[in-house]
N, C-alpha and C positions, 0 to 999 in steps of 0.2 A: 469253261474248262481252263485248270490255271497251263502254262506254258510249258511246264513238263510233263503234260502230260499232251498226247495224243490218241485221239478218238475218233473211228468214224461207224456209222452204221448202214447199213441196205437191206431195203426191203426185202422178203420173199416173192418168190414169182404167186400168182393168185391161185394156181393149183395147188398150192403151200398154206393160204392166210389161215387154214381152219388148223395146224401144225405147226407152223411158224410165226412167231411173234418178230424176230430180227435175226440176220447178223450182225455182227459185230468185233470192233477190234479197238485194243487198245493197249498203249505203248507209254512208258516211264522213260524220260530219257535224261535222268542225273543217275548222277554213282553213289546216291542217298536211297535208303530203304524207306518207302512209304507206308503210314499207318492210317488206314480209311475204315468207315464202315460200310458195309452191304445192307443194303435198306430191303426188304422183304416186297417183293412185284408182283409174285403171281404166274412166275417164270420157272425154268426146270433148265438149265446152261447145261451145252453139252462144251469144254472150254478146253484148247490147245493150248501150252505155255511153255512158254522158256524164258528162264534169265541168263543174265551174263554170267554168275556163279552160281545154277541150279541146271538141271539136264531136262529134257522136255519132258512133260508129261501131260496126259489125258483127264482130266477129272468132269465128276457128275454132280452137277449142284440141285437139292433138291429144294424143294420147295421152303422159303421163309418165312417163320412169321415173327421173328423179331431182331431187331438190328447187330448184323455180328462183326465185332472188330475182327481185321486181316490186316498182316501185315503184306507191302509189293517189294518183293527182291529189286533192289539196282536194276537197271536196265531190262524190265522183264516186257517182253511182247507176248501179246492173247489173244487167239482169234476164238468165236463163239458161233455155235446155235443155242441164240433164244426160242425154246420151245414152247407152246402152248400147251396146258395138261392134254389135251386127247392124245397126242403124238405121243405119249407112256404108251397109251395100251395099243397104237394102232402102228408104230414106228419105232418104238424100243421093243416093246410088248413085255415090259417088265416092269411089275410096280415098282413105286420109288417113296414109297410109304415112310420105308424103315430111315430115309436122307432127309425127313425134315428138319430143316436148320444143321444141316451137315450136310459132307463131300463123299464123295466114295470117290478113289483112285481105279481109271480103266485100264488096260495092257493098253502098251504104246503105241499098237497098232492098230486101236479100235479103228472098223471101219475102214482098214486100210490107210488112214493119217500117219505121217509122221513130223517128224520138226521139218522139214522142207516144205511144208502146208505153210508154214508161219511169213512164209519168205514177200506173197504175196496173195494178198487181200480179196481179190477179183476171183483169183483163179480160187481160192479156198471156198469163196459161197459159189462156184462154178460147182466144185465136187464136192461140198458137203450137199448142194438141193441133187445131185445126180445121186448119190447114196439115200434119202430120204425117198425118191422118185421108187428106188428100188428096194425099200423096205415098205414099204404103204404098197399092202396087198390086200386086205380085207375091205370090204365096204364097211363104212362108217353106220354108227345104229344113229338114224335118223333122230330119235330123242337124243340124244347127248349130243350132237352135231347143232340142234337147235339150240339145248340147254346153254353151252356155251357161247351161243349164238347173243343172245339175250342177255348174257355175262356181259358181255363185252361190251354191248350197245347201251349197256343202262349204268356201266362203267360198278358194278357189283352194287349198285342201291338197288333193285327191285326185291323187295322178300321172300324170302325163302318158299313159305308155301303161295306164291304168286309165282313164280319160277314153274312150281310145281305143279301147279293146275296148268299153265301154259302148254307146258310140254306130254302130260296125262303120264307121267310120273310121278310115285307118290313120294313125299320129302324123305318118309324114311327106307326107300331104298335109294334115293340118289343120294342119302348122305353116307347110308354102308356103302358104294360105290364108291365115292372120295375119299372115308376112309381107307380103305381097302387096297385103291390105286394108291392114294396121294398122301397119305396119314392125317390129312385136318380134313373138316366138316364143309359143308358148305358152307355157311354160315362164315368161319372161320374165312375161307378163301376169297367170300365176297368182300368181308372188311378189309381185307389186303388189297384186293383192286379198286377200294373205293379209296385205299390209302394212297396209293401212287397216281389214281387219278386228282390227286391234290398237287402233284409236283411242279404242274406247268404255273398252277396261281398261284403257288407259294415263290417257286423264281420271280414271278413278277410281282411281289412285294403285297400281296394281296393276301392278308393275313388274319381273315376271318371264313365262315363256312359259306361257300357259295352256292350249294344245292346238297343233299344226303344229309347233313347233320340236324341234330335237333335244335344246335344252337351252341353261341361260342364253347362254353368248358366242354360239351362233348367232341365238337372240334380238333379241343386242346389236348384231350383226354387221348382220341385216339392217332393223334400226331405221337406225342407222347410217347405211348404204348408201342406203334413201328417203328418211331425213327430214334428211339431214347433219349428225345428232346423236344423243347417246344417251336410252332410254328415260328417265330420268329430267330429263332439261334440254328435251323434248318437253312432259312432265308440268308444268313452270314454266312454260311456252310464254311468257317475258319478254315483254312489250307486246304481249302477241297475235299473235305476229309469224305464228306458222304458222294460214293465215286458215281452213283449214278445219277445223281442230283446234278454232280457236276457238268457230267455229258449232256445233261439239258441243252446249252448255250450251242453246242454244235451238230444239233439236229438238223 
């Protein structure tokens, strides 16, 4: 993480892992606008912000699947819920179809937040998991609860109709499901977490496929395709630019 910038993240409590992937916070602190990109994770950010010349606001990040430049206002602090897909339909209960690779802006209030959330860190994943606690009302349908189960643990390589037999789900209705919630396929969303489960060996200079790929150019191919560049000029990450590549170092 270069030096203007500060980063930290926390887990969710374990009544959360199947909804929460993280929080998180992060802070710019020069009177210089930064220009980074958002690399596409497999995440759904519910994101509080303020800069030093911008007024707080709430926004809803959906789902990525290609890398989008953003500019960071001067001096701007961010606190976050990194969501997990099931947390749309079990915790928003609103699909988020229509936000892939775009933002929707919430009323300032969502949730009861406002810019005095940002002030501190602790107390913000204190009342964003007590908010979450009391929107998670329905029981979870035990097939999607596994499905993504198996997401996770197989880091998005198991195949689509092996996913499917697993869970006695047939592919094409858990892919009109992800449609439907998420706007991309399965398919689609497993390559994205097979993408960022490449970030921890690409920081550490290990710049060939170590398990999922069929071999280096597909490797290359789908580095490429997410990050709008190759494994090795990711591994440089020039000025920090790719912000969540950067936050690696201070995990």
């Amino acid at each position: 993480m270069n030096s203007d910038l500060v980063y930290r993240q926390i887990q969710p409590d374990h009544s959360l892992v199947d909804f929460v992937d993280c929080f998180w916070m992060l802070e710019t602190q020069t009177d210089q606008a930064r220009d980074v990109v958002v690399l596409p994770d497999g995440r759904i950010d519910l994101v509080l912000a303020q800069a030093q010349s911008e007024p707080f606001h709430v926004l809803l990040m959906g789902l990525g699947t290609v890398p989008t430049p953003a500019r960071m206002a001067p001096r701007t602090r961010m606190v976050a819920i990194s969501f997990k897909p099931l947390a749309i339909e079990y915790i928003l209960r609103h699909p988020v179809a229509a936000l892939v690779d775009t933002v929707q802006t919430l009323p300032t209030d969502f949730w009861g937040f406002s810019g005095s959330d940002l002030a501190d860190f602790e107390l913000f994943v204190k009342k964003a998991s007590s908010r979450i606690q009391e929107n998670l009302e329905e029981q979870v349908d035990d097939r999607k609860r596994k499905l993504f189960n198996l997401i996770y643990e197989t880091q998005g390589s198991m195949p689509v109709n092996e996913l499917a037999e697993n869970v006695y789900w047939s592919s094409r209705q858990i892919n009109r499901y992800f449609n439907q919630q998420y706007g991309v396929s399965l398919k689609t969303y497993c390559r994205v977490l097979r993408f960022r489960a490449t970030f921890t060996q690409i920081k550490e200079g290990k710049l060939f496929p170590e398990q999922a790929f069929a071999d280096q150019a597909h490797f290359i191919k789908e580095i490429r395709k997410y990050a709008g560049t190759i494994p090795k000029e990711l591994f440089r990450n020039k000025n920090g630019r790719f912000i969540q590549f950067s936050a690696l170092s201070s995990d």
